[in-house]
ChimeraX commands (.cxc) that place a marker at each C-alpha (Angstrom):
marker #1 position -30.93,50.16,6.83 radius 0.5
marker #1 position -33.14,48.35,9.29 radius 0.5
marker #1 position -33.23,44.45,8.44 radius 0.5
marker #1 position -35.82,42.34,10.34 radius 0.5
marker #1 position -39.61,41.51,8.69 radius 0.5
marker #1 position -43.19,42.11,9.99 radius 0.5
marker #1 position -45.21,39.08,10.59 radius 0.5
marker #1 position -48.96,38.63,10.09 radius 0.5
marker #1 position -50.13,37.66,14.44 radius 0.5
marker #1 position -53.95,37.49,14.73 radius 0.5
marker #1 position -54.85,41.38,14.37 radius 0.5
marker #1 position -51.44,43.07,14.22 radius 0.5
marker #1 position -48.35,42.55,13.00 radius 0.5
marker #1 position -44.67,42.10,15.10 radius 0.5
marker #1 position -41.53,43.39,14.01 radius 0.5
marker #1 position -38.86,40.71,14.30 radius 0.5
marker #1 position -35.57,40.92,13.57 radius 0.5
marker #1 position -33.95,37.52,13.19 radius 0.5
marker #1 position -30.23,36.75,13.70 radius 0.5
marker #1 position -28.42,33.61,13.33 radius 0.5
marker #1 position -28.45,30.71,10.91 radius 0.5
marker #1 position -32.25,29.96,9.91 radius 0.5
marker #1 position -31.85,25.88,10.99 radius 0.5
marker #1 position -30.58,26.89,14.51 radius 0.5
marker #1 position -32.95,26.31,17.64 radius 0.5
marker #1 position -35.28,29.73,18.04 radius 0.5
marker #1 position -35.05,31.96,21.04 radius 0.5
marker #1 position -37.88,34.38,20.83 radius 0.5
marker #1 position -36.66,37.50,22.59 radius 0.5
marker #1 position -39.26,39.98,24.48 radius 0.5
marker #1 position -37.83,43.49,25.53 radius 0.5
marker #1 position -38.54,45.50,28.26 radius 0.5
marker #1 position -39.98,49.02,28.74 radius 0.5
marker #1 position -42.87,49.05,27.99 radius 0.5
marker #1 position -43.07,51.48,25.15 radius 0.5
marker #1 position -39.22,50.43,23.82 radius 0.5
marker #1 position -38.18,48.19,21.06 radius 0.5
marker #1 position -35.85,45.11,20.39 radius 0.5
marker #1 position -32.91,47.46,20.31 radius 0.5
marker #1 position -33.08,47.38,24.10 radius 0.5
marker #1 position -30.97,44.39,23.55 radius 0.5
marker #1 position -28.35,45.77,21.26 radius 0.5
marker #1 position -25.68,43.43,19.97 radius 0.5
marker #1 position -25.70,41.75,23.86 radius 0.5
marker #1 position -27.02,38.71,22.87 radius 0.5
marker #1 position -25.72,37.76,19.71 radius 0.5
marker #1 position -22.19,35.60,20.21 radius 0.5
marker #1 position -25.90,33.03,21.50 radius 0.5
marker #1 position -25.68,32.77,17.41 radius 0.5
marker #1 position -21.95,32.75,17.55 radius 0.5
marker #1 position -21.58,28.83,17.28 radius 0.5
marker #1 position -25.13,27.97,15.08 radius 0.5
marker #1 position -26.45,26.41,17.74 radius 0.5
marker #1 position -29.19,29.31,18.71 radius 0.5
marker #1 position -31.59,31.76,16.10 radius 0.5
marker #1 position -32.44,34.57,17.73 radius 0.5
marker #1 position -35.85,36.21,16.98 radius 0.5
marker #1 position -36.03,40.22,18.65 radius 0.5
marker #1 position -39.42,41.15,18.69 radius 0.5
marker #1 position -40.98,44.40,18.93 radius 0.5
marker #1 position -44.09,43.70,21.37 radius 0.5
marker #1 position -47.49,44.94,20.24 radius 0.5
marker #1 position -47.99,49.02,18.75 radius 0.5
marker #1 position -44.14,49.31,19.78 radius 0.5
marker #1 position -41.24,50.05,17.91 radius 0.5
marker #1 position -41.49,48.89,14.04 radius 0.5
marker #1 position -44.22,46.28,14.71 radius 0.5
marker #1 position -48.20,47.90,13.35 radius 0.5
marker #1 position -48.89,50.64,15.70 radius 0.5
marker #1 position -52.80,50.32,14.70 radius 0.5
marker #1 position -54.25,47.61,17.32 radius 0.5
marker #1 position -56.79,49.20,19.60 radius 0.5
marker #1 position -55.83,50.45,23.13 radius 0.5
marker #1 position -57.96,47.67,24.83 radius 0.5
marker #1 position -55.37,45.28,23.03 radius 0.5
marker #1 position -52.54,46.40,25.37 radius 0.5
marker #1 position -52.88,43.98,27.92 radius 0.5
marker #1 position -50.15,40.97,29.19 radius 0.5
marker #1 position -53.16,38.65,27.78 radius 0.5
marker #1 position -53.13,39.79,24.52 radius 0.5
marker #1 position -49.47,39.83,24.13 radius 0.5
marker #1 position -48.98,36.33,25.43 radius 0.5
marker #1 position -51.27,35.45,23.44 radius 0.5
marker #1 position -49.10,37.51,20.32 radius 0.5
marker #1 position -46.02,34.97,21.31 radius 0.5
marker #1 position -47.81,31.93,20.35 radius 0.5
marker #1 position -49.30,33.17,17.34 radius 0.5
marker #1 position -46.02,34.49,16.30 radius 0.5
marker #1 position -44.76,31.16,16.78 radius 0.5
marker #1 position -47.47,29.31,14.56 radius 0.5
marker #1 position -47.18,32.31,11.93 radius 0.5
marker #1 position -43.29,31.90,11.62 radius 0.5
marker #1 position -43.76,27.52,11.54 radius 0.5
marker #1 position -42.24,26.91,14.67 radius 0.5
marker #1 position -42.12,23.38,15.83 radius 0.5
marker #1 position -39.60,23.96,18.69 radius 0.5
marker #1 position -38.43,27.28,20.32 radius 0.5
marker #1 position -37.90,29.02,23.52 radius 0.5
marker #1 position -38.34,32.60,25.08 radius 0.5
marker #1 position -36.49,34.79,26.61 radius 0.5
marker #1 position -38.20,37.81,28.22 radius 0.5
marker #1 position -36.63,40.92,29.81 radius 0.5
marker #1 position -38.22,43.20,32.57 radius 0.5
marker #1 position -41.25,43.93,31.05 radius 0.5
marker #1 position -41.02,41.39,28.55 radius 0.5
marker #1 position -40.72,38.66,31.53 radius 0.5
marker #1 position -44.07,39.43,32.59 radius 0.5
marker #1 position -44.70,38.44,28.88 radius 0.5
marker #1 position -42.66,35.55,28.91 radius 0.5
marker #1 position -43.79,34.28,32.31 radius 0.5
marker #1 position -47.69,35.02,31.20 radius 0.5
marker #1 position -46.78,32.92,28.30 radius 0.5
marker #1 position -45.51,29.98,30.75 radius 0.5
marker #1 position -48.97,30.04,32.78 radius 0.5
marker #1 position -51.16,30.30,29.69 radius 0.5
marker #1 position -49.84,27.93,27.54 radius 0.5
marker #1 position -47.66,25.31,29.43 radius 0.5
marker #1 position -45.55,23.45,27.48 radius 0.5
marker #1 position -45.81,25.39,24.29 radius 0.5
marker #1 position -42.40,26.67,24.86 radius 0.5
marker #1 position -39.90,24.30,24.89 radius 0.5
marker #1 position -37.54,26.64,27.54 radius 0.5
marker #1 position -38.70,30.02,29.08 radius 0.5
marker #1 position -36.39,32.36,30.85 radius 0.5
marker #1 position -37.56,35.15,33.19 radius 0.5
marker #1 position -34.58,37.66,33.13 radius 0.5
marker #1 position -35.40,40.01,35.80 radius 0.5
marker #1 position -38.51,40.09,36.53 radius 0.5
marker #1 position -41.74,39.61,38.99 radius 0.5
marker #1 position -44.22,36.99,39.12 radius 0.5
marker #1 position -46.77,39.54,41.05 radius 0.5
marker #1 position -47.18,43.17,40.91 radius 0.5
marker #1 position -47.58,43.21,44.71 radius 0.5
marker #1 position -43.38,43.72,44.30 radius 0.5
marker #1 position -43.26,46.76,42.55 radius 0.5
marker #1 position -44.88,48.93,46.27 radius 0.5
marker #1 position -40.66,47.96,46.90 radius 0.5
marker #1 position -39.35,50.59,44.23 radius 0.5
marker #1 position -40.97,53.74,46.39 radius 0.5
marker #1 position -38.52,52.67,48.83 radius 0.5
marker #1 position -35.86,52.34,46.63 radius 0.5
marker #1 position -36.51,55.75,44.80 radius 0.5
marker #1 position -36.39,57.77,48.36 radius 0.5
marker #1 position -33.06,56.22,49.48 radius 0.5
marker #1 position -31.89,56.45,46.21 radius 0.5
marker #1 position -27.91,57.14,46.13 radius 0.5
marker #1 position -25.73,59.36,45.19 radius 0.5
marker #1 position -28.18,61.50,46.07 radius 0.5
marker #1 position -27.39,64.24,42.92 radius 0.5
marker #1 position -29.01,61.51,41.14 radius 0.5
marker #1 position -31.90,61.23,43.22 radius 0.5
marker #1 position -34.28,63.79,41.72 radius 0.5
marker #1 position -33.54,62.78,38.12 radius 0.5
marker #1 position -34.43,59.12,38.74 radius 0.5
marker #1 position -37.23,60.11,40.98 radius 0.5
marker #1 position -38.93,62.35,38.12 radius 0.5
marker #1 position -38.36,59.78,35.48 radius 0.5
marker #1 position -40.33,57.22,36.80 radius 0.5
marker #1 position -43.27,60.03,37.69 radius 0.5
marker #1 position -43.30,61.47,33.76 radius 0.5
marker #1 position -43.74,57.71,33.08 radius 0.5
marker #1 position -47.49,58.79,33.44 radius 0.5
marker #1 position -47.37,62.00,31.23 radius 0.5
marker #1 position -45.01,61.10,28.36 radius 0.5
marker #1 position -46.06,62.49,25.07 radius 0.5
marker #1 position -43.37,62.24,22.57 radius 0.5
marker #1 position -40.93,59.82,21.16 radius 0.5
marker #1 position -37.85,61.88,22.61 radius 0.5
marker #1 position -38.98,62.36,25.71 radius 0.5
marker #1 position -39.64,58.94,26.06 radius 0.5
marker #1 position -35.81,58.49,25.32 radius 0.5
marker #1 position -34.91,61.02,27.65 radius 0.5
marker #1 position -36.86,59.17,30.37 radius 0.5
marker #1 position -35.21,56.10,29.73 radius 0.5
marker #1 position -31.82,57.68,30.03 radius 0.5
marker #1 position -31.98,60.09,32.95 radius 0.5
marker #1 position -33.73,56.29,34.81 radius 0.5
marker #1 position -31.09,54.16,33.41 radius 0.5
marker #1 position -28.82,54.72,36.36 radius 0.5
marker #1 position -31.36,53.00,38.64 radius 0.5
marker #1 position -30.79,50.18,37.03 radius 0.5
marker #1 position -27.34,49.82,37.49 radius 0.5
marker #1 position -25.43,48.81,40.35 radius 0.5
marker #1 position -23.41,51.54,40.26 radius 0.5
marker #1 position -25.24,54.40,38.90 radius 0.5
marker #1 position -22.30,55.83,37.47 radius 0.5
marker #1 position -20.95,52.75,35.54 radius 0.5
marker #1 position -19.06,54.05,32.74 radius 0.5
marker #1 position -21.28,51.49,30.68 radius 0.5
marker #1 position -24.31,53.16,30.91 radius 0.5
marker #1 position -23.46,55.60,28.13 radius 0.5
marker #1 position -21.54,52.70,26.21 radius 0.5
marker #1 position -25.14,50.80,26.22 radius 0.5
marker #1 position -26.90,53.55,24.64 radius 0.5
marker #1 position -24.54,53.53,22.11 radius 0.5
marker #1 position -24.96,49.90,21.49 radius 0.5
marker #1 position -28.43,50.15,22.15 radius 0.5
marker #1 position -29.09,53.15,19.33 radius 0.5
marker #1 position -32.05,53.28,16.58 radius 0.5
marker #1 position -34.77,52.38,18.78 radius 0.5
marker #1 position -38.43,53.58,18.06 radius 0.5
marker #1 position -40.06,54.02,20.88 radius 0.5
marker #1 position -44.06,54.20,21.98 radius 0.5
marker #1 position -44.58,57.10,24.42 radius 0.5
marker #1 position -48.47,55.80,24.28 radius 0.5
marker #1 position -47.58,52.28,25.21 radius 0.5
marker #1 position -45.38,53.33,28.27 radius 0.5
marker #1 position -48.10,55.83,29.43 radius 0.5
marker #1 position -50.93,53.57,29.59 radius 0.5
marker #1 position -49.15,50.96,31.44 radius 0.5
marker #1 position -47.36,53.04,33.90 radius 0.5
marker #1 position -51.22,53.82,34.57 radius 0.5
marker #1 position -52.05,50.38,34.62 radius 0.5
marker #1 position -49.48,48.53,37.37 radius 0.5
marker #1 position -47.50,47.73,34.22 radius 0.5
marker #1 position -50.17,44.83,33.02 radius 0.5
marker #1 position -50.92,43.91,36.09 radius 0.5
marker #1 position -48.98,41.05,36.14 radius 0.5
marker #1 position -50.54,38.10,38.75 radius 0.5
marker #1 position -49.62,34.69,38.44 radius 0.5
marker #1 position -47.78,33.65,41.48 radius 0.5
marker #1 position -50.87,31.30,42.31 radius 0.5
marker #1 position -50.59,29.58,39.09 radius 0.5
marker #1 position -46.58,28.92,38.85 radius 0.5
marker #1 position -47.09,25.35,39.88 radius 0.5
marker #1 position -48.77,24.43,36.32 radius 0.5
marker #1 position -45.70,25.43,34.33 radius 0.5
marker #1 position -44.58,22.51,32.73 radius 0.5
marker #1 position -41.67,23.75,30.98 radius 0.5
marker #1 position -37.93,24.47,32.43 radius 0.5
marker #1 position -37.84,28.06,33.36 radius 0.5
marker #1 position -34.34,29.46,34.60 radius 0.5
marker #1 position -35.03,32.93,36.57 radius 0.5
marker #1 position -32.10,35.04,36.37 radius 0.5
marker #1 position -31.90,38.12,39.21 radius 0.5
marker #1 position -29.81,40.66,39.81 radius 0.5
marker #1 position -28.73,41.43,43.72 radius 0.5
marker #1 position -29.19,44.97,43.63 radius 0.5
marker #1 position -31.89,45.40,41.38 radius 0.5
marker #1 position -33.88,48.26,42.45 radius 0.5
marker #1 position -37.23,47.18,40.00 radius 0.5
marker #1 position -37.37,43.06,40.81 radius 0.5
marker #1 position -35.92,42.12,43.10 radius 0.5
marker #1 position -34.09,39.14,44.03 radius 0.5
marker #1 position -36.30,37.82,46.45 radius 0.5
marker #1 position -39.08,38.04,43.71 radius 0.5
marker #1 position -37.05,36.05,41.98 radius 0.5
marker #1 position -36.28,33.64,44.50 radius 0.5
marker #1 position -40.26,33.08,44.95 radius 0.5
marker #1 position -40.94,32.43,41.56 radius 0.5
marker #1 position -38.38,29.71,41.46 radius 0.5
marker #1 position -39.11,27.84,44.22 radius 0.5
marker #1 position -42.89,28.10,43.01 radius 0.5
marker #1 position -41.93,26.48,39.38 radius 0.5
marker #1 position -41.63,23.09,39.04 radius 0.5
marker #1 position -38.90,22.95,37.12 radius 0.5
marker #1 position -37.14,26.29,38.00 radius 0.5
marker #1 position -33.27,26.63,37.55 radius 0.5
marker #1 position -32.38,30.37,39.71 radius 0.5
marker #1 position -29.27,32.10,39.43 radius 0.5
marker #1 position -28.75,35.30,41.15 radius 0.5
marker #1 position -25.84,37.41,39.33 radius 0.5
marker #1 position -23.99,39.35,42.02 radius 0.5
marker #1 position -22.53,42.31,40.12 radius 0.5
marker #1 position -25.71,43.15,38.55 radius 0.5
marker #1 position -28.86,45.22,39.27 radius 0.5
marker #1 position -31.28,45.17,36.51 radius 0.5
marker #1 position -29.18,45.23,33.41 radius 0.5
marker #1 position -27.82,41.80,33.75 radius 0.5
marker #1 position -27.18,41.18,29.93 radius 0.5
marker #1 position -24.80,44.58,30.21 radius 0.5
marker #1 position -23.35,44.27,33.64 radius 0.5
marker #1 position -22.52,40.78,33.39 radius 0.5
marker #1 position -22.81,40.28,29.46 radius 0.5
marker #1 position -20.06,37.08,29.40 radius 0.5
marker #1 position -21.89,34.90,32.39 radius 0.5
marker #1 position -25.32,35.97,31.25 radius 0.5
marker #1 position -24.53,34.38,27.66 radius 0.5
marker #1 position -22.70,31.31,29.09 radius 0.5
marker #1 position -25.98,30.75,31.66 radius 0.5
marker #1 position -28.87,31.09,29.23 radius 0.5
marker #1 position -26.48,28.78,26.41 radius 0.5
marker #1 position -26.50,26.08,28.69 radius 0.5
marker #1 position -29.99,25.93,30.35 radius 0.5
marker #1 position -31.31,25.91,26.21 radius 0.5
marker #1 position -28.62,23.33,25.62 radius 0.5
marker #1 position -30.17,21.11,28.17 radius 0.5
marker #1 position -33.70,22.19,27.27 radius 0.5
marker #1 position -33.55,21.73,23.92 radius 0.5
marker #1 position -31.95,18.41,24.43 radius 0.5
marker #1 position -34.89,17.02,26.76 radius 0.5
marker link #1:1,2 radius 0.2
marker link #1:2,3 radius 0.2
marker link #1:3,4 radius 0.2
marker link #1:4,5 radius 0.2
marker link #1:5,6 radius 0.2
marker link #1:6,7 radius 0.2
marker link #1:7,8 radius 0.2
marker link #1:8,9 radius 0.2
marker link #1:9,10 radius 0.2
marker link #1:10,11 radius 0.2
marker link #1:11,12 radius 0.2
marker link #1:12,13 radius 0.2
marker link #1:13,14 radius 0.2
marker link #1:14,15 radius 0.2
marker link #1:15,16 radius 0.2
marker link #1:16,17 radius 0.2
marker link #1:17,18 radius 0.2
marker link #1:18,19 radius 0.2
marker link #1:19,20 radius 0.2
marker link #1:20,21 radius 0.2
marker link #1:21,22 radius 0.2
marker link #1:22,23 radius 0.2
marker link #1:23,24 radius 0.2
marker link #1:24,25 radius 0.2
marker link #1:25,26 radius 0.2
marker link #1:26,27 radius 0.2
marker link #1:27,28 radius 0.2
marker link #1:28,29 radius 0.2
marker link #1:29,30 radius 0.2
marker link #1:30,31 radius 0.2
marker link #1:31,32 radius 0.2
marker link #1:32,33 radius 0.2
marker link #1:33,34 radius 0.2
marker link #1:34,35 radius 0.2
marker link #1:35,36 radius 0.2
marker link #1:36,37 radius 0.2
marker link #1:37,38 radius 0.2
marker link #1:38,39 radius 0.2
marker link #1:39,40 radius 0.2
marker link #1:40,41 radius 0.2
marker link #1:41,42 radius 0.2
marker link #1:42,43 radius 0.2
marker link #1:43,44 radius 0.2
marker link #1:44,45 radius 0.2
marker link #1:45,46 radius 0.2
marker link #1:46,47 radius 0.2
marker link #1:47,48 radius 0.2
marker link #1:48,49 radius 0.2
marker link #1:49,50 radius 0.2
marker link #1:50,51 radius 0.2
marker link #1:51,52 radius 0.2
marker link #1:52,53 radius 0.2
marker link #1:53,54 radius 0.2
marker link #1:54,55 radius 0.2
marker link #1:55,56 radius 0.2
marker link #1:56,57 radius 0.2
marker link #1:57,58 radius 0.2
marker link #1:58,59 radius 0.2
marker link #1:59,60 radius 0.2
marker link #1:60,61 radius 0.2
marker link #1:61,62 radius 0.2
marker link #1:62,63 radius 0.2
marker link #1:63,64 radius 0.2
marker link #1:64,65 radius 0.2
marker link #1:65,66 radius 0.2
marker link #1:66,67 radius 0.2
marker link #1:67,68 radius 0.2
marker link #1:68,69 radius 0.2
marker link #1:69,70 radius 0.2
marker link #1:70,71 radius 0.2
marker link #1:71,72 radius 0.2
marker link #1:72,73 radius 0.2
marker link #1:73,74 radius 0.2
marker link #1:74,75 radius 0.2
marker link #1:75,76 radius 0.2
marker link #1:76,77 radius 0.2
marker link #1:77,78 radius 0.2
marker link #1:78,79 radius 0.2
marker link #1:79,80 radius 0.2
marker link #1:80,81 radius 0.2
marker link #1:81,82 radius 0.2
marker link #1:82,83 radius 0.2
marker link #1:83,84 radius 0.2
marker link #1:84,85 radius 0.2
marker link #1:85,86 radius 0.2
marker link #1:86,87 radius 0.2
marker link #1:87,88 radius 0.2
marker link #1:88,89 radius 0.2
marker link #1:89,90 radius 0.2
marker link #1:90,91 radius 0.2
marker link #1:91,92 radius 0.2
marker link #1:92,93 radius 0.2
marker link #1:93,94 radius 0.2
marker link #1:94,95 radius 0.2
marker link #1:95,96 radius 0.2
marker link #1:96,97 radius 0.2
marker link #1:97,98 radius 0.2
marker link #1:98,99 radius 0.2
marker link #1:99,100 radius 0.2
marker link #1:100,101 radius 0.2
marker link #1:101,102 radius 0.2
marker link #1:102,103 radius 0.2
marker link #1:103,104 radius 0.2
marker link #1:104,105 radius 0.2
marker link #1:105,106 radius 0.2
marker link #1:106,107 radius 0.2
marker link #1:107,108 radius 0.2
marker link #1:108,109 radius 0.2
marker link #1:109,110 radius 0.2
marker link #1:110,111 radius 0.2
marker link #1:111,112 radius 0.2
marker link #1:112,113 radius 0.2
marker link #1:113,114 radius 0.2
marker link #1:114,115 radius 0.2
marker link #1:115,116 radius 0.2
marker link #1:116,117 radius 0.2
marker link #1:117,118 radius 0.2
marker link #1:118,119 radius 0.2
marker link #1:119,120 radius 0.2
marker link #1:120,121 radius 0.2
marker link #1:121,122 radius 0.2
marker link #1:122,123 radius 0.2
marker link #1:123,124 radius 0.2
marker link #1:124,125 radius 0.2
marker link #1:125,126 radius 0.2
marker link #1:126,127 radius 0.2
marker link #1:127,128 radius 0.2
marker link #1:128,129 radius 0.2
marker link #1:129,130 radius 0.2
marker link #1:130,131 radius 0.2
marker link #1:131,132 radius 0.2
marker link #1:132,133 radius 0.2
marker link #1:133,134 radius 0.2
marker link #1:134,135 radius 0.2
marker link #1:135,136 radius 0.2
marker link #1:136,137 radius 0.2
marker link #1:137,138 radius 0.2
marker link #1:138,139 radius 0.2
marker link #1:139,140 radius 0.2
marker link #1:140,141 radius 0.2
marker link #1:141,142 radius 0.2
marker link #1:142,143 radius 0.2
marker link #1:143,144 radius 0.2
marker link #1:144,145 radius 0.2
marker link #1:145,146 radius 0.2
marker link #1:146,147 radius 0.2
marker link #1:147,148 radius 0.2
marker link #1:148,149 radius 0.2
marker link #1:149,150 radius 0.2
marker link #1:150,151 radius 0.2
marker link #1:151,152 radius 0.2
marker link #1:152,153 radius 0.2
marker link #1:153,154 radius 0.2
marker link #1:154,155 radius 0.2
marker link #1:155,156 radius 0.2
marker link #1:156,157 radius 0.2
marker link #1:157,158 radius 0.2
marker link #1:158,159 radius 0.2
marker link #1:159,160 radius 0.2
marker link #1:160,161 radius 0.2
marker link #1:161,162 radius 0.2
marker link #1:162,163 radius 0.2
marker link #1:163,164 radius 0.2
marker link #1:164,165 radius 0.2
marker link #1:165,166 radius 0.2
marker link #1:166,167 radius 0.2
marker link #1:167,168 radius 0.2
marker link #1:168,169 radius 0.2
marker link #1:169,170 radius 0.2
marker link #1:170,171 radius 0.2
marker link #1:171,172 radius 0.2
marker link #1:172,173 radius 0.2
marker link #1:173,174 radius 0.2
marker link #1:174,175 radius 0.2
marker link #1:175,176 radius 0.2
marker link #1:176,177 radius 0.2
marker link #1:177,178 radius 0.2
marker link #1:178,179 radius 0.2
marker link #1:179,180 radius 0.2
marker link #1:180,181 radius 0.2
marker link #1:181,182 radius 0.2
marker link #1:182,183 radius 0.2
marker link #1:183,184 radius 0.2
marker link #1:184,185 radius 0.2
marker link #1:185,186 radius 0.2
marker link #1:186,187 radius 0.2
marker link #1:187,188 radius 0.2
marker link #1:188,189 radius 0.2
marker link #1:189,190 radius 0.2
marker link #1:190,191 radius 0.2
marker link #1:191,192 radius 0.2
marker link #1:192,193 radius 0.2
marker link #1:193,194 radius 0.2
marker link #1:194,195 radius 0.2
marker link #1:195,196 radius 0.2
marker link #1:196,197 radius 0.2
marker link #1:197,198 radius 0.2
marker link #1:198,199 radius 0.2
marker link #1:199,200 radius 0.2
marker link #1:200,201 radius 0.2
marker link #1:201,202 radius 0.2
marker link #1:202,203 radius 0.2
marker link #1:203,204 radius 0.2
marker link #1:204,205 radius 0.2
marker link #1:205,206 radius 0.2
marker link #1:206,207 radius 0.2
marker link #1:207,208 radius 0.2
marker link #1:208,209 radius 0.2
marker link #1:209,210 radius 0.2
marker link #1:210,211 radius 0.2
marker link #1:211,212 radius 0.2
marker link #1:212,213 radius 0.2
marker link #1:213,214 radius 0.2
marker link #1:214,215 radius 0.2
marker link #1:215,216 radius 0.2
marker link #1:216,217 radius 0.2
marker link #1:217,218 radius 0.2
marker link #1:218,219 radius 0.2
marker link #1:219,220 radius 0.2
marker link #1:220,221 radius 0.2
marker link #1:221,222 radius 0.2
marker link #1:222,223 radius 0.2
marker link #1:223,224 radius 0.2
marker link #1:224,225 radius 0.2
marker link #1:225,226 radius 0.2
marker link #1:226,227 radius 0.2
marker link #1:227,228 radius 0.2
marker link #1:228,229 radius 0.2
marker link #1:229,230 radius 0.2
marker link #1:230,231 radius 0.2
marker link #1:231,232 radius 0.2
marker link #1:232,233 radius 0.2
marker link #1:233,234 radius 0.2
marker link #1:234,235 radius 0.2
marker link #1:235,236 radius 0.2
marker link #1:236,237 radius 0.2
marker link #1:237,238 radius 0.2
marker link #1:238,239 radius 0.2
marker link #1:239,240 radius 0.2
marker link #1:240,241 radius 0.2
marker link #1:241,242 radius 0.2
marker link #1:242,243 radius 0.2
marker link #1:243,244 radius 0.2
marker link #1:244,245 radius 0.2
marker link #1:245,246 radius 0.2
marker link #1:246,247 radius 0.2
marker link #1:247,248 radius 0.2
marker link #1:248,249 radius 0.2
marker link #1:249,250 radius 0.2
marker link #1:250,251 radius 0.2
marker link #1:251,252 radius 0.2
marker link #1:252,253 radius 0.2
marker link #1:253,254 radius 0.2
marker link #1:254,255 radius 0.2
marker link #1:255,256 radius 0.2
marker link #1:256,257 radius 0.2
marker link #1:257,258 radius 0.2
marker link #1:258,259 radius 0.2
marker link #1:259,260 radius 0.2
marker link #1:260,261 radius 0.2
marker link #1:261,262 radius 0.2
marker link #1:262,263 radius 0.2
marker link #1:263,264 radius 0.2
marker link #1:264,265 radius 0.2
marker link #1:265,266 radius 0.2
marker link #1:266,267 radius 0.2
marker link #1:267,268 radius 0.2
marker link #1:268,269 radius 0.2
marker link #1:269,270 radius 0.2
marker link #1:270,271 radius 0.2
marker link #1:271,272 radius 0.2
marker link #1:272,273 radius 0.2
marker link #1:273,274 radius 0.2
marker link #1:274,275 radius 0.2
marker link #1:275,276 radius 0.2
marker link #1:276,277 radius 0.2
marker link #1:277,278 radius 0.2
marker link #1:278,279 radius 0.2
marker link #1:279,280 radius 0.2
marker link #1:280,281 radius 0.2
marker link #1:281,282 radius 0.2
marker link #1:282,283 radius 0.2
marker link #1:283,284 radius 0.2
marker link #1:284,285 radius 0.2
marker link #1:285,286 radius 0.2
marker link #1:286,287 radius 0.2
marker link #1:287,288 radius 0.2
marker link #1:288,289 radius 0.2
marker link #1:289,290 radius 0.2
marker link #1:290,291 radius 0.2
view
């Protein structure tokens, strides 16, 4: 049975599946993709809840997963789902919270930062770019691609990124890429993820138009300076998408910018190093939320 609620935000409404005791501090949680859902995340991220310090809220970002898939195409824009954070916040009576994007929903998160500084209490960019300019790196990275029996597979996933029709192939894209996004692309927990990581809806509509569309777009390495918020980056060293020295920009750009690079990890920092990745994003809300 899927538990979660959908909540009223301007012209739509957002899945969110909440976990953790209803007085503890909010972490809204953005997942990546685009076109997936907050299953992306799994069970990763819960021992956050394990002590009642932290309420997790998973949302599924605009027309994806469970959320209402009925808001007009020119809707699908970073803007508009910053913009969706906020009123999500004010919708579920928020006083205090903090966000926590992934991939994808880092552009989101970060967007959110530059929009509306200080709204947030905390923000955290795991993996993720403050400019688009970054992503000309992955062509690269897809032609020298190892092992090289892998190389085709990844290669063609990202291309059908721009023709996928169907919920299933959308899954099947996501699997036969997932490798990429490893350090090792044969890491024996790439199969145990999808496992964890099973029920997701996703929106083969949402991932086409923004693979057509630099993924958003995203811009705002000009305007990092008028973050007001603590932001901790988080990077992987071999990630293949964002790198680390994207990461390492974006930090020293941001005020008030706490960067840790996580040296086993490519993209998939949550599932390659799940234990360091829980104590790191525990603390930096600690001291946050203490502030």
């Amino acid at each position: 049975m899927t538990e979660g609620q959908l909540v009223e935000v301007g012209d739509t409404k957002l899945f969110v599946d909440e976990r953790g005791a209803p007085d503890a501090l909010p972490l809204i949680v953005l997942h990546g993709g685009p076109g997936c859902d907050h299953h992306m995340f799994g069970d990763y991220l819960d021992p956050l809840t394990a002590d009642g310090r932290f309420r997790l809220l998973l949302v599924d970002e605009r027309c994806q997963g469970r959320s209402d898939r009925s808001a007009p195409i020119d809707t699908w824009t970073i803007e508009q789902m910053t913009s969706d954070i906020t009123d999500l916040a004010e919708s579920m009576n928020l006083e205090r919270y903090a966000v926590l994007g992934h991939s994808f929903g880092s552009f989101l998160a970060l967007q959110h930062a530059v929009s509306f500084p200080g709204a947030a209490n905390a923000t955290i960019v795991s993996a993720g770019v403050a400019s688009a300019r970054w992503f000309g790196l992955v062509e690269e990275q897809l032609a020298n691609f190892e092992p090289v029996e892998l190389r085709q597979q990844v290669s063609s996933s990202w291309a059908n990124e721009l023709s996928v029709r169907t919920e299933s192939d959308a899954e099947r894209l996501l699997m036969d890429q997932m490798p990429f996004h490893f350090r090792d692309p044969r890491d024996p927990r790439i199969d145990e993820y999808f496992e964890r990581t099973a029920g997701a809806v996703y929106a083969p509509d949402v991932l086409r138009h923004f693979a057509e569309n630099s993924y958003g777009g995203i811009d705002v390495e000009e305007q990092l300076t008028t973050v007001t918020q603590p932001v901790l980056v988080l990077s992987g060293r071999y990630d293949r998408t964002c790198s680390v020295d994207a990461g390492a920009l974006m930090a020293e750009r941001l005020p008030d910018a706490e960067f840790v690079i996580f040296e086993e990890s490519a993209h998939m920092l949550f599932v390659e190093e799940p234990e360091r990745y829980i104590i790191t994003v525990a603390d930096f809300l600690t001291n946050a939320f203490s502030r």
